[in-house]
C-alpha atoms as one frame of an Amber mdcrd trajectory, in Angstrom:
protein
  10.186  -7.197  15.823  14.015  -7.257  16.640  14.912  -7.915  12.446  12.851
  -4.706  12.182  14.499  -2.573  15.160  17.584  -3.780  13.995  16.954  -2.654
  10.337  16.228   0.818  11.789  19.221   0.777  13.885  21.130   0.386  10.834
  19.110   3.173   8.969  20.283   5.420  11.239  23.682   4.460  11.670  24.629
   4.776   8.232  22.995   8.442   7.970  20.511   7.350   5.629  17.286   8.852
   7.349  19.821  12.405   6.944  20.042  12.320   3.681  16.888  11.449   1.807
  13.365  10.048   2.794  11.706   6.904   3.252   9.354   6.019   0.736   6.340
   3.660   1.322   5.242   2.989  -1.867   7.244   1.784  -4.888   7.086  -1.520
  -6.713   9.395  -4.084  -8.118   8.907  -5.532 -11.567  10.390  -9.100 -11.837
  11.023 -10.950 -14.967   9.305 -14.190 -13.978   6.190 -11.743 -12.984   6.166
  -9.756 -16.193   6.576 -13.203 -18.097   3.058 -14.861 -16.360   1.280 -11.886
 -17.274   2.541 -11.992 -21.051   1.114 -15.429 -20.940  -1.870 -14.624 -20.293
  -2.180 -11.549 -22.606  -2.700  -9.477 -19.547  -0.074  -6.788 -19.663  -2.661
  -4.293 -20.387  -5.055  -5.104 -17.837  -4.657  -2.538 -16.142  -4.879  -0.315
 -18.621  -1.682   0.730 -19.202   1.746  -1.019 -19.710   4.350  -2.163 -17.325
   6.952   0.345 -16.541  10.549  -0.796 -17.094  12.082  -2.073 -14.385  15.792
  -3.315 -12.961  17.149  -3.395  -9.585  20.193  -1.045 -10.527  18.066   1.527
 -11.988  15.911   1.426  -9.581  19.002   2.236  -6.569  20.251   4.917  -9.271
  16.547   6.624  -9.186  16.769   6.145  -5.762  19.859   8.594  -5.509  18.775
  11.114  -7.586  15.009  11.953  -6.129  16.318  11.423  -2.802  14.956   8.919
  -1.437  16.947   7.059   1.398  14.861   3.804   1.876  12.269   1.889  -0.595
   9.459  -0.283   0.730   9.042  -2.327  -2.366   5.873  -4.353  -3.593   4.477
  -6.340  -6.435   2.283  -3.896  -8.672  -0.944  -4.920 -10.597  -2.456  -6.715
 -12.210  -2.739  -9.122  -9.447  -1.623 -12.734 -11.263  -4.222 -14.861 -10.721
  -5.540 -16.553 -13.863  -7.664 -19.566 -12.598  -4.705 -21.640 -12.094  -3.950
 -21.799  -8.164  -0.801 -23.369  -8.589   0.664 -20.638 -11.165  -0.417 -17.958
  -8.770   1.610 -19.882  -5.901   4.716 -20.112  -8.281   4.526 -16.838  -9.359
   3.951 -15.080  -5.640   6.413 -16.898  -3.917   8.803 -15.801  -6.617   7.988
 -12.498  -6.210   8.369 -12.464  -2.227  11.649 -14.254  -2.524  12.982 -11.827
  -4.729  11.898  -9.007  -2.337  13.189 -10.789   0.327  16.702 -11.432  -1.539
  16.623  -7.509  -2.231  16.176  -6.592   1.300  18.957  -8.357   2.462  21.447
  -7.523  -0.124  20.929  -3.512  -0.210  20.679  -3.361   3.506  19.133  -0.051
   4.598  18.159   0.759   1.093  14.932  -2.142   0.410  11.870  -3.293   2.703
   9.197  -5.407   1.500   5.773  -6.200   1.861   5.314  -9.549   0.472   1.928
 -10.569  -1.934  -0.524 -13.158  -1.083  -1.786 -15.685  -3.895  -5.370 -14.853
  -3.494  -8.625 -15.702  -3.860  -7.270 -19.104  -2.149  -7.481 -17.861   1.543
  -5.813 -21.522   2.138  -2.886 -20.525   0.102  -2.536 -17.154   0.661  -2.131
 -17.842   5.060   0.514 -20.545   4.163   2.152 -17.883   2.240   1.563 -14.902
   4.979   3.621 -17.187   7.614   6.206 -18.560   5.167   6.864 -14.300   4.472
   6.095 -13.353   7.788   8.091 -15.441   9.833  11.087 -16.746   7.271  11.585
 -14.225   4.795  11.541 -11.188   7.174   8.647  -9.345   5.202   7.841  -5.938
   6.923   4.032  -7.114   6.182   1.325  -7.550   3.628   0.244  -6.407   0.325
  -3.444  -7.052  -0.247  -5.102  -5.978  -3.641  -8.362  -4.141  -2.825 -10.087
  -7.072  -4.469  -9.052 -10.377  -6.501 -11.920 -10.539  -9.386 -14.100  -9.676
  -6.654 -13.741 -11.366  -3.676 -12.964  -7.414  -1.589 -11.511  -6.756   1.300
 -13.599  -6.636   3.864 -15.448 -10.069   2.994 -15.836 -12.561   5.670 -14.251
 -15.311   3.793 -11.021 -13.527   4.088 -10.949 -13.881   8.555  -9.183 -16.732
   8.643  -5.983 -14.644   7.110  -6.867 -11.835   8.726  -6.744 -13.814  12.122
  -3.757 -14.677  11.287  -1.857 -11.327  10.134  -3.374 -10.101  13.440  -1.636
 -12.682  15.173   1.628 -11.559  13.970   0.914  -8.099  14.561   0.710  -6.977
  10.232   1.463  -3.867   8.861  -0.861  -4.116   5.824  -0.451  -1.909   2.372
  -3.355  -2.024   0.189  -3.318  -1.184  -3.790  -6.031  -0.846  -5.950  -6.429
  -3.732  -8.483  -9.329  -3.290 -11.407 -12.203  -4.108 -10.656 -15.104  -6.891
 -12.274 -16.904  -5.530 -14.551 -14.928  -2.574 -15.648 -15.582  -2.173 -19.716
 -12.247  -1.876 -21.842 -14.165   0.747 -23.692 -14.775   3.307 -20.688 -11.127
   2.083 -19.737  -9.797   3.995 -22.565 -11.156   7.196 -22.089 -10.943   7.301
 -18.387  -7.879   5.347 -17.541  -8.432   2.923 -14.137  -5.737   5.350 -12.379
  -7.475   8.787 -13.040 -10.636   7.739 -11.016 -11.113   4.148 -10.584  -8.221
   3.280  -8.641  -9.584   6.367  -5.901 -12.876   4.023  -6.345 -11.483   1.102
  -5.750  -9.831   2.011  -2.991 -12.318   3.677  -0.904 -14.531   1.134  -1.926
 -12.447  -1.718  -0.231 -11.695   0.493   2.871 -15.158   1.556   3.491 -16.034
  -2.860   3.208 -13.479  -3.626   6.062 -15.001  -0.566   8.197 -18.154  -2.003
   7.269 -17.627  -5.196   8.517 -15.484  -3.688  11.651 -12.520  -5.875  10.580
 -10.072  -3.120  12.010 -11.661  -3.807  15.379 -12.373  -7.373  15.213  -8.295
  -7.921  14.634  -7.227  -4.714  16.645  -3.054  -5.087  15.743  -3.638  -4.787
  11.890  -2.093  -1.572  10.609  -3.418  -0.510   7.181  -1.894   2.046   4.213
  -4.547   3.418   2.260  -2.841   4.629  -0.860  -2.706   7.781  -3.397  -3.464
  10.414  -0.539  -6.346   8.747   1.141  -8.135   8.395  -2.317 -11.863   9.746
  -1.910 -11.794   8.863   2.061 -11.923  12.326   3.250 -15.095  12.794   1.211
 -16.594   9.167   1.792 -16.042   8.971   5.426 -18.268  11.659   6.522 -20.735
  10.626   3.924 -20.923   7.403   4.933 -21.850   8.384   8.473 -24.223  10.565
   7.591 -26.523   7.867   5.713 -25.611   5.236   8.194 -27.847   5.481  10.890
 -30.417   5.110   8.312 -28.791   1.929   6.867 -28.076   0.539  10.006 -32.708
   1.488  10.883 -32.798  -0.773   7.323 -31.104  -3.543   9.085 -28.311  -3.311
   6.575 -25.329  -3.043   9.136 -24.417  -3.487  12.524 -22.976  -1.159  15.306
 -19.500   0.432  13.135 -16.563   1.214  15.434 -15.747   4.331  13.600 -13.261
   5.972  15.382 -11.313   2.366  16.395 -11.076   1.825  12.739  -9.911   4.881
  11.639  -6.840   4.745  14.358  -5.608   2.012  12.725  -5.463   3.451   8.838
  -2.377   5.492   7.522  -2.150   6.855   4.342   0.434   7.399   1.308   1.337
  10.093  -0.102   1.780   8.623  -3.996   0.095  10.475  -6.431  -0.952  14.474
  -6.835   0.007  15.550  -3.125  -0.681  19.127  -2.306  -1.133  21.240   1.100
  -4.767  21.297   0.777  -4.966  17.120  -0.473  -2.999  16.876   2.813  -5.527
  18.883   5.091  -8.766  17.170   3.449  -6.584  14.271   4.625  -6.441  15.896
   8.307  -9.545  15.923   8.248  -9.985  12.056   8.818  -6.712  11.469  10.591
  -3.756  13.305  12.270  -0.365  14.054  11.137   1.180  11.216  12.686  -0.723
   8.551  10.131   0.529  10.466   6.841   3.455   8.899   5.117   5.187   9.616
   2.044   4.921   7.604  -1.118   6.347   7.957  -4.851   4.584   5.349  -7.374
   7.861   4.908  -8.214   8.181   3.296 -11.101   4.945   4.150 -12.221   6.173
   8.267 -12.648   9.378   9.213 -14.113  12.450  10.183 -12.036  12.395  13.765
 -12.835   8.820  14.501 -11.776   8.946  12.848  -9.080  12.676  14.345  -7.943
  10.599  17.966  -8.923   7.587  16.809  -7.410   9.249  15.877  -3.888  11.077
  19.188  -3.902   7.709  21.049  -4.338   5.998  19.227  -1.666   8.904  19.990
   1.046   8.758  23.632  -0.084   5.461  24.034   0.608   5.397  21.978   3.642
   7.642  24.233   5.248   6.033  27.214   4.393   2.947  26.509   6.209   3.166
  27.182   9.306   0.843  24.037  10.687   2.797  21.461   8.470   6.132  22.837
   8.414   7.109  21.068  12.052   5.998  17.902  10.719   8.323  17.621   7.435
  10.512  14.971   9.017   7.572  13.266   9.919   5.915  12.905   7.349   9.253
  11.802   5.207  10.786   9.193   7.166   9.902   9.408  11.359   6.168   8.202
  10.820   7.300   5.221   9.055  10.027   4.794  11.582   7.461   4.276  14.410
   4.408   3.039  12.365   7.422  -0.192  11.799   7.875  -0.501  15.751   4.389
  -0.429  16.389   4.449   2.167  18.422
């Protein structure tokens, strides 16, 4: 907790917060992660390529959209390719990396380190090695590692122990098993699936009331919420009948929901944002860029759009500052 006040402290010193936002959902591309998934012939499986990537680029693109502060993460696909060892390797390269960033652009980088997954073993010795050495701001957890979701009781253990240590988590949506390459083509995994994917994982921890059951998790739902504000009341509409099927237990709805926040990455628009108000409150909305998955310009055009219209309603417009940069800011001291 003090690395992170003091990070903010600094943040605000150096009149970063002034002069651009903080963005909550970007991605760094490392050569030694790019090179596993060439291996493996997997740069496609996500259905698209890897953007290009550097560090200088990325500070450059940075400048120009206006962003003031990056919380960076590893993208998919996630790399795990049987071999529990690589994955190690290739994670802890990754995190190191991150962590290395951080603490050479100070102010300008914060990380969420990755976990090498399915191996819940591995992936808690990794969660304290980031945690508590490399100074990771928290966790990013793939919606699902060729199946084994979110939300599945074989994954307590780590979530015991990122509740422990008081996690912010960021999930991203990974593809999932089966998903033909033939439907892939003509409806690309991040036009629908990834909204899938990602409401599907959220809607498995709220199933299994892992939210309450490890109350200090904090969770970023990506891509504005993704089909949440439409599966939420949906699912507790047909839940009392599930739960008369002996399906599910008791759900701690409204304890769960407390704990989510949600990105802003992706098509945001005044109404996206108030379907999003529908299942949360201002204070839980953050913004997010995809960064390097869209190109500078759109997103420097898109981000200039979005404040516009922000301040022209009349509900939003007190809550621009929020939403860019003060959110964060408190979501980080837990407060």
């Amino acid at each position: 907790m003090k690395a992170k006040l003091t990070l903010i402290a600094l943040m605000m010193a150096t009149g970063l917060m002034a002069q651009g936002v903080l963005d909550v959902h970007s991605h760094l591309i490392t050569p030694e992660y790019r090179a596993v998934l060439e291996q493996h012939g997997a740069q496609l499986d996500e259905g698209f390529p890897l953007p290009a990537w550097s560090i200088e680029q990325h500070l450059m693109d940075m400048n120009t959209i206006g962003i003031a502060t990056s919380v960076i993460t590893m993208p998919a696909p996630h790399p795990y390719f049987g071999d529990v060892e690589e994955t190690v390797k290739v994670i802890r390269e990754n995190n190191e990396a991150a962590a290395l960033l951080k603490e050479q652009y100070r102010a300008r980088f914060l990380f969420c380190a990755s976990l090498p997954l399915p191996d819940v073993d591995a992936a808690i010795k990794e969660a304290i090695y980031a945690l508590d050495s490399l100074g990771a701001n928290g966790i990013k957890l793939a919606t699902n590692v060729y199946g084994q979701y979110l939300g599945d009781p074989v994954l307590d253990p780590l979530m015991e122990v990122l509740n422990e240590r008081n996690a912010l988590i960021i999930l991203h949506p990974h593809k999932p098993t089966p998903y033909t390459d033939e439907l892939m083509k003509g409806v690309p995994l991040a036009m629908s699936e990834y909204l899938s994917e990602t409401t599907r994982a959220v809607a498995n921890m709220i199933t299994h009331n892992v939210l309450s059951r490890y109350p200090n998790l904090r969770v970023i739902v990506p891509h504005c919420g993704s089909y949440l504000p439409l599966a939420i009341p949906r699912m507790k509409a047909i839940y009392p009948a599930v739960q008369n099927a002996g399906l599910v237990g008791d759900i701690d709805w409204e304890g769960q929901l407390s704990r989510l926040y949600y990105d802003l990455a992706g098509a945001a628009s005044i109404p996206t944002i108030k379907m999003m108000l529908t299942i949360t409150d201002i204070s839980h909305i953050l913004y997010g860029s995809d960064y390097p998955y869209v190109a500078t310009e759109v997103l420097k055009r898109n981000l200039g759009i979005l404040r516009m219209n922000l301040l022209n309603d009349e509900d939003l417009a007190p809550h621009v500052d929020d939403i860019f940069g003060k959110n964060f800011i408190k979501l980080l001291r837990n407060e």
